[in-house]
Structure formats: structure tokens, C-alpha cells
N, C-alpha and C positions, 0 to 999 in steps of 0.2 A: 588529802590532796587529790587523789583520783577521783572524788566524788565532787571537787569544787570544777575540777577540770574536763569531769564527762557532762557537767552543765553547762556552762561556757559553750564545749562543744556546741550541742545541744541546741544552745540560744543562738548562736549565728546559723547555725545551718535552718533555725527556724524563718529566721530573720531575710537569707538569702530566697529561701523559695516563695516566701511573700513578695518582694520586688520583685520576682522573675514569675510570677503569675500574674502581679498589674499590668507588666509589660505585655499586653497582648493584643493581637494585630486585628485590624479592622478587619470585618469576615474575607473571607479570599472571594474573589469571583472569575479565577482561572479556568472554573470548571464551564464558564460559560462565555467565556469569551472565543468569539472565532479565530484571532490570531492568538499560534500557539507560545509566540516568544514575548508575548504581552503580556506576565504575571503582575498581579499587584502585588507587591511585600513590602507597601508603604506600615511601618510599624505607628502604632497610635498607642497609647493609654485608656481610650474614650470607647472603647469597643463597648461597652454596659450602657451607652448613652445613645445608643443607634436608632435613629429615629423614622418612622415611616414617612414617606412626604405626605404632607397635606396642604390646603389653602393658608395654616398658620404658618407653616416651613417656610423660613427667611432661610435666603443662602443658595436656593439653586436656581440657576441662573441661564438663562441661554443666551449665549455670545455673540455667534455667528451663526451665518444662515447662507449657503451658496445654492440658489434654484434658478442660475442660468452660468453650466460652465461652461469655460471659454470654446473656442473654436480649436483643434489640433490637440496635441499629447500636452499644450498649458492647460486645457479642463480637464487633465486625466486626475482628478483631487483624492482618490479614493489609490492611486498609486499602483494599478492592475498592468500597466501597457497599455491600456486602450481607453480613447475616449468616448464617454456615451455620457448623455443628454439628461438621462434620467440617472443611471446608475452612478454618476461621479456627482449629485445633487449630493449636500449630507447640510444634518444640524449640529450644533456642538453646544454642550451644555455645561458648568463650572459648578463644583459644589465651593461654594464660596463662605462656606458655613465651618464650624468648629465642633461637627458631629459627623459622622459615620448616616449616610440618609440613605435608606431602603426604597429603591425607586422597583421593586419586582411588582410585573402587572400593568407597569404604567403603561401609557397608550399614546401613539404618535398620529394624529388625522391628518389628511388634505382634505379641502370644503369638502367637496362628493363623498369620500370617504365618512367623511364625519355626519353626513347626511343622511349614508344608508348602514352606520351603525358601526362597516367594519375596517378596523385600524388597520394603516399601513404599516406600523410596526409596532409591536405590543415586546415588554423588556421581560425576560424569563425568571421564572423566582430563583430566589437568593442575587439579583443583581444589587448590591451595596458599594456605596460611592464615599471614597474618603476625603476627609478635605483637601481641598486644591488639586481633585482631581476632576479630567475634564470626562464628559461623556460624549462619545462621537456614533450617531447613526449614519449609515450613507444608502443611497436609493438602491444600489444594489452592488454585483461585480464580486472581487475580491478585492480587501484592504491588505494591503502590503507595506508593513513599516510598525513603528514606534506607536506614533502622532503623541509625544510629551507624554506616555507613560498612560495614558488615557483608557477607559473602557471603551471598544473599538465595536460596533455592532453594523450589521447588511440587515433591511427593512428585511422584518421579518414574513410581511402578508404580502404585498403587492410595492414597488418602486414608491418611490417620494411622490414624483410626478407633482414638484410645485411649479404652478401653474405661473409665467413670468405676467407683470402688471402690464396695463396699459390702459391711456386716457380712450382706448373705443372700446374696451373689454374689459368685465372684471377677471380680476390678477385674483391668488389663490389666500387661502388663509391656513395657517397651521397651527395645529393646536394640540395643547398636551394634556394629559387628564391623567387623573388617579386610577387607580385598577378598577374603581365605581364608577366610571366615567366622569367627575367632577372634573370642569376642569382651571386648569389651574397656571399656564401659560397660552396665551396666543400670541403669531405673528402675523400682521398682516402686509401681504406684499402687493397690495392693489396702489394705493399709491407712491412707490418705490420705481424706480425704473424700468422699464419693459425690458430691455436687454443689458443691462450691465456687462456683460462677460468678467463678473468676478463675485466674492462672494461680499456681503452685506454685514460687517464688524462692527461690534460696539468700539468708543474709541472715548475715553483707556479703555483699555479691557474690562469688563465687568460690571463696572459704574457707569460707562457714559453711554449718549445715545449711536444709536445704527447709522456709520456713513460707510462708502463703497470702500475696500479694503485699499486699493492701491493708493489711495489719497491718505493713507496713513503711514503707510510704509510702500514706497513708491518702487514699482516691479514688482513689486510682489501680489498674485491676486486671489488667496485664500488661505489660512494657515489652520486647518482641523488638528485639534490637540494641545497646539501653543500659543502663546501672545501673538498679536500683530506682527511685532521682530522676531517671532520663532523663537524664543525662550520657553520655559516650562510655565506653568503658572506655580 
């Protein structure tokens, strides 16, 4: 009986530490995030399935785009106290996918930037994005808040500085590339609005095309981190 029962044992306690080592968490990236109260401890399964971006990567996404915010403490987007022109600009990104995507290295341009080689904001290694989470870079400042749970980053090289469109001047292009410089998302804001004072949302989220944010959710003129209505994704 004691030897039918120290197996028994034996077998669950085997059985328990296998599900509690599949349960393991998409890699952390607290260590690099600038806000300190912004941990990820979204728990996954997929953590073995984590994938680098590349040109074949379906799933990450960029959402929104604000490179003209508003006039007063409504363009303070980035949540500091204060608003600035450049530094409350930001892009937000959605891994829209059902992996774990390794965005470390990757690289943010404006035209010029991307002209003379160097990125306005390059992501630090180990940056890993779990799904349904959002990535937010902003031109500069300090970000203050949640924003949905999101990886939260300030341009690392030099401000956003996207350049707003208009029919006498070209308007700016942003583009994202792989740590080899491939690249791999553009936007372009040249035929977009010269001054919107808000930011430029897909609508749904995710799936649809770029219209001005307040026309989707009216008062409201940028949401970094959540849906249009301020939901999580």
C-alpha cells in the first residue's frame, strides 16, 4: 500500500509541475519600459511561439497616428502637464496577432530622418509585445498614466517631429522598419489634413481605414493605448 501510494504521489505532483511550467508568461518588458507602474503580467501559453517581426508578420498593426496636437492642455496626449507640438505627437501600434512579436531594434523614421539613415526612435532589445497589446511611442516629454496596459515609450533619438500635410507643401512620411532597416509599415500624412488638431484613427479599430478621431467618438481627440471609446483592446 505504501508503495502503491508514494506513486500516486509521485504521479500528480509530476503531472502538477508540467501545467504550471506551460503556464508561462509572455517575456516581461518592465525592464524597459519608461513608466514604472506599467508592468506587463499579461499571462500567455505561447511564450515558445514568439516571433520576430518581419515583412511575413500578419498581426501588428498601427492604429493611430497624432502629428498635430491640439492647441492648450487638450493636445497634452502624452499626459505630462504640458503641451508641446512635438513632444505630445505619438504613434500607437496593436499586436493584433496570437503570438508573442519581438519588435527589439526596430526603428521609427520621419522623411528626413529616414533620408539621412538616423531613426527617431529605435525599440531596445528584449522589447516583446503580447497579443492585444498596444505599443505607444510619443515625440518626447514624460508619459504619465496606464494608456490600456500598453508598452509606453519617449522617441528615443530625436522628437517625432511629423511634419503636418498640406495641398502647398509636402506633409511628412513615417515609417517603420526591422532592426535591418527593412521596412515594413508606412504612413503617409501628405494627403491627410494640414491641421486637424486631433489624432488620425483607424475606425474600427484595427481593420478599418484612417478618419479624424473625433468623428468616431465625438469629443473625444486621441485615445494612445485604447479603442476609439477608451476601452482596452
Amino acid at each position: 500500500m505504501k508503495s502503491k501510494l508514494h506513486h500516486k504521489i509521485f504521479f500528480w505532483f509530476f503531472l502538477i509541475s508540467v501545467i504550471y511550467t506551460a503556464n508561462i508568461s509572455c517575456a516581461k518588458t518592465n525592464d524597459v519600459q519608461p513608466i514604472e507602474n506599467n508592468i506587463d503580467t499579461t499571462s500567455t501559453t505561447i511564450a515558445n511561439d514568439t516571433v520576430y517581426i518581419n515583412s511575413t508578420t500578419s498581426g501588428f498593426i498601427l492604429n493611430e497616428v497624432l502629428y498635430d496636437p491640439p492647441s492648450g492642455l487638450a493636445g497634452d496626449a502624452n499626459n505630462d502637464g504640458t503641451r508641446d507640438p512635438n513632444q505630445d505627437e505619438f504613434v500607437e501600434f496593436i499586436n493584433n496577432s496570437s503570438s508573442c512579436i519581438d519588435i527589439s531594434g526596430c526603428k521609427i523614421y520621419d522623411r528626413s530622418n529616414l533620408t539621412s539613415g538616423i531613426p527617431n526612435h529605435q525599440f531596445p532589445n528584449n522589447t516583446f509585445v503580447n497579443p492585444n497589446q498596444p505599443v505607444i511611442v510619443f515625440g518626447g516629454g514624460t508619459a504619465v498614466g496606464q494608456f490600456g496596459g500598453g508598452l509606453v515609450f519617449i522617441s528615443s533619438n530625436v522628437v517625432m517631429n511629423l511634419n503636418n500635410g498640406s495641398s502647398n507643401s509636402a506633409g511628412d512620411l513615417m515609417t517603420f522598419t526591422d532592426s535591418l532597416g527593412n521596412i515594413l509599415i508606412e504612413f503617409d500624412i501628405d494627403p491627410l489634413s494640414n491641421s486637424p488638431d486631433e489624432s488620425y484613427t483607424r475606425s474600427p479599430d484595427i481593420t478599418g481605414d484612417f478618419v479624424q478621431h473625433n468623428s468616431v467618438n465625438p469629443g473625444t481627440l486621441f485615445s494612445p493605448g485604447t479603442k476609439t471609446d477608451g476601452s482596452n483592446f
